[in-house]
C-alpha positions as CSV (number, residue, x, y, z in Angstrom):
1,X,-0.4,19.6,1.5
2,X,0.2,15.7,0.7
3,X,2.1,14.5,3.0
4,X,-0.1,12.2,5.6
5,X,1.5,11.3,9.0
6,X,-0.6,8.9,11.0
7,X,0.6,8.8,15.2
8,X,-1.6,5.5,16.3
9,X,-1.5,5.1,20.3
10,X,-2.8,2.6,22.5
11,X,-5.5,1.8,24.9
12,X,-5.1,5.5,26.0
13,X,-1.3,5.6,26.2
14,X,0.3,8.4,24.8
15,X,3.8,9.8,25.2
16,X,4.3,13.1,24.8
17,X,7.8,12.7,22.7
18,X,5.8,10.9,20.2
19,X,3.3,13.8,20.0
20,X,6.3,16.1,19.7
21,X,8.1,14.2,17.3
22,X,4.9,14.0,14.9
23,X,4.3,17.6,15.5
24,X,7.8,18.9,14.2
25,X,8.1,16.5,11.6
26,X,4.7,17.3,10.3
27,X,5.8,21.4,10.6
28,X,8.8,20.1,8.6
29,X,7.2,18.2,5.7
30,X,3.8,20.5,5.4
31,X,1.9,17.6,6.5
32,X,-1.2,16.5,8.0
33,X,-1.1,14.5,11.2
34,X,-4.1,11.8,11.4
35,X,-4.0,10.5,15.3
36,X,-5.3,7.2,16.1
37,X,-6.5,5.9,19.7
38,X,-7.0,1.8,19.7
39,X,-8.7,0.8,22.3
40,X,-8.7,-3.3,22.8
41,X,-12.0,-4.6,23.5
42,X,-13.4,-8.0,22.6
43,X,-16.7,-8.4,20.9
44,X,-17.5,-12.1,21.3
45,X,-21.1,-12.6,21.2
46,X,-24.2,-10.0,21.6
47,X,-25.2,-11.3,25.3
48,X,-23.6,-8.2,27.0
49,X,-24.3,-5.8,23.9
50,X,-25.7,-3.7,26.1
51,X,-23.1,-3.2,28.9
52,X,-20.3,-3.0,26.0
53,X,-22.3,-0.1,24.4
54,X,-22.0,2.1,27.6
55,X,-18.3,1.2,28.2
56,X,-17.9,2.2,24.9
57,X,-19.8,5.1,25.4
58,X,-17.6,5.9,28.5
59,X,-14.1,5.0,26.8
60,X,-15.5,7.8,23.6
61,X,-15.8,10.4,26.4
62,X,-12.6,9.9,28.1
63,X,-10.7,9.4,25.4
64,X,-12.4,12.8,23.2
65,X,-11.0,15.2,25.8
66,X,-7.4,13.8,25.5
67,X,-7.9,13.5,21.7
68,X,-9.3,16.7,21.9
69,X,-6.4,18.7,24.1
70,X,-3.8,16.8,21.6
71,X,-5.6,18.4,18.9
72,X,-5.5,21.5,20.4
73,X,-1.5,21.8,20.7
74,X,-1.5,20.9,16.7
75,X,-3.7,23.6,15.5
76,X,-1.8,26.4,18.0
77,X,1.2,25.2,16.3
78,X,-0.5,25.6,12.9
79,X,-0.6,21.9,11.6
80,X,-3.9,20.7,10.0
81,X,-4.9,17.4,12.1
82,X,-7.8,14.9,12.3
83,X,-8.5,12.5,15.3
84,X,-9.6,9.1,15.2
85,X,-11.0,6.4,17.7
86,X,-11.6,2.4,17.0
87,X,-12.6,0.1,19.2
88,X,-11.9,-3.3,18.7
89,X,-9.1,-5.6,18.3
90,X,-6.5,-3.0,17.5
91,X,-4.4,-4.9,14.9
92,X,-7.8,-5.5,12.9
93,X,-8.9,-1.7,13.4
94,X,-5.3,-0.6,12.3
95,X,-5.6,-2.3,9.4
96,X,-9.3,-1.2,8.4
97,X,-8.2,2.2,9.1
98,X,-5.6,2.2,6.7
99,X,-7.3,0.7,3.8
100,X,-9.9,2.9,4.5
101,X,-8.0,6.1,4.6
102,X,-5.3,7.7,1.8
103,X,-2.0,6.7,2.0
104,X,0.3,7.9,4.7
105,X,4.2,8.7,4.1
106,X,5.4,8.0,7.8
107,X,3.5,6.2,10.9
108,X,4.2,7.1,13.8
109,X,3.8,5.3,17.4
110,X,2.9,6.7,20.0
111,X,2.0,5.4,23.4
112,X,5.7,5.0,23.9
113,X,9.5,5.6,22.8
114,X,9.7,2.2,21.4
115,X,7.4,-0.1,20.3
116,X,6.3,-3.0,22.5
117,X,7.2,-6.2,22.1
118,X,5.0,-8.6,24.3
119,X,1.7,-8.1,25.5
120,X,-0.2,-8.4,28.8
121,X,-0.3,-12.6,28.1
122,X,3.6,-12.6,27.2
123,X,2.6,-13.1,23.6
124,X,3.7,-11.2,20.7
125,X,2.4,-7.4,20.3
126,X,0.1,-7.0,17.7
127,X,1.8,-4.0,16.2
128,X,5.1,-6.6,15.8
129,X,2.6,-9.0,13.5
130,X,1.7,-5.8,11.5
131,X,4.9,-4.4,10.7
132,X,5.5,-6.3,7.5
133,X,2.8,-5.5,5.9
134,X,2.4,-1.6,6.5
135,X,3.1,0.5,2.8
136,X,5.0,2.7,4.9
137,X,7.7,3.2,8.0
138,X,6.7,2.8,11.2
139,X,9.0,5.2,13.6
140,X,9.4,5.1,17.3
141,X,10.3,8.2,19.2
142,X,13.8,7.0,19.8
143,X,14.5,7.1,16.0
144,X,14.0,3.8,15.0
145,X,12.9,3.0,11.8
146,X,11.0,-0.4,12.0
147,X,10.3,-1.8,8.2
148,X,11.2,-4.9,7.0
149,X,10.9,-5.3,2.9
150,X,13.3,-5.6,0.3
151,X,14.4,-1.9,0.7
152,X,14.5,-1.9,4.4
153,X,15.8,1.1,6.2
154,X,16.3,-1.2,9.8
């Protein structure tokens, strides 16, 4: 097996097309699926470490059982998967994640069919600001490929 597909989602959004998609396409290409949960949180200063720690603590609770039941349905459909939780500013955890981790052939978003544009201020969504630089394709679940280099499938 080395083909890597990575399915990032959101601040707990997840659509089930996505996990669909990533699960037939990994059943496809013999792959392992990696799924990603960023959750945004801001870390400005260490006056309310202590009240971040157990929101953190609850968010890693909530979020395990729905990482765990989506890792369920990948195992009883026989594909090897790992799961994966950052908390942070997601477009800096995305991006230590992946030079942490081997290289994956496909990413895969999903919290939703396509990928968002704005965010909650009306600004540009980080996952638009990390498109160029991503190794690989990012697909939505409506089949858009979203890569802009010199050999750009968009």
């Amino acid at each position: 097996m080395f083909h890597n597909i990575l399915v990032v989602f959101e601040n707990e959004k997840i659509c089930s097309n996505a996990v669909m998609y990533a699960q037939e396409l990994a059943l496809r290409m013999d792959a392992e699926v990696t799924l990603l949960m960023l959750i945004e949180m801001t870390f400005f200063d260490n006056s309310f470490i202590a009240s971040k720690r157990d929101a953190v603590m609850h968010i890693e609770e909530r979020i395990g059982e729905k990482l765990r039941d989506l890792f369920a349905l990948f195992i009883k459909h026989g594909v090897s998967v790992r799961a994966t939780l950052k908390v942070g500013n997601p477009l800096e955890e995305l991006v230590k994640f992946l030079a942490e981790k081997q290289p994956f052939q496909i990413i895969i978003w999903g919290s939703s069919e396509d990928l968002p544009v704005k965010d909650h201020t009306a600004q540009k969504h980080w996952v638009q600001k990390v498109i160029n630089i991503l190794e690989c394709p990012l697909f939505t679940v409506n089949g858009t490929v979203r890569k802009q280099t010199k050999n750009s499938y968009s």
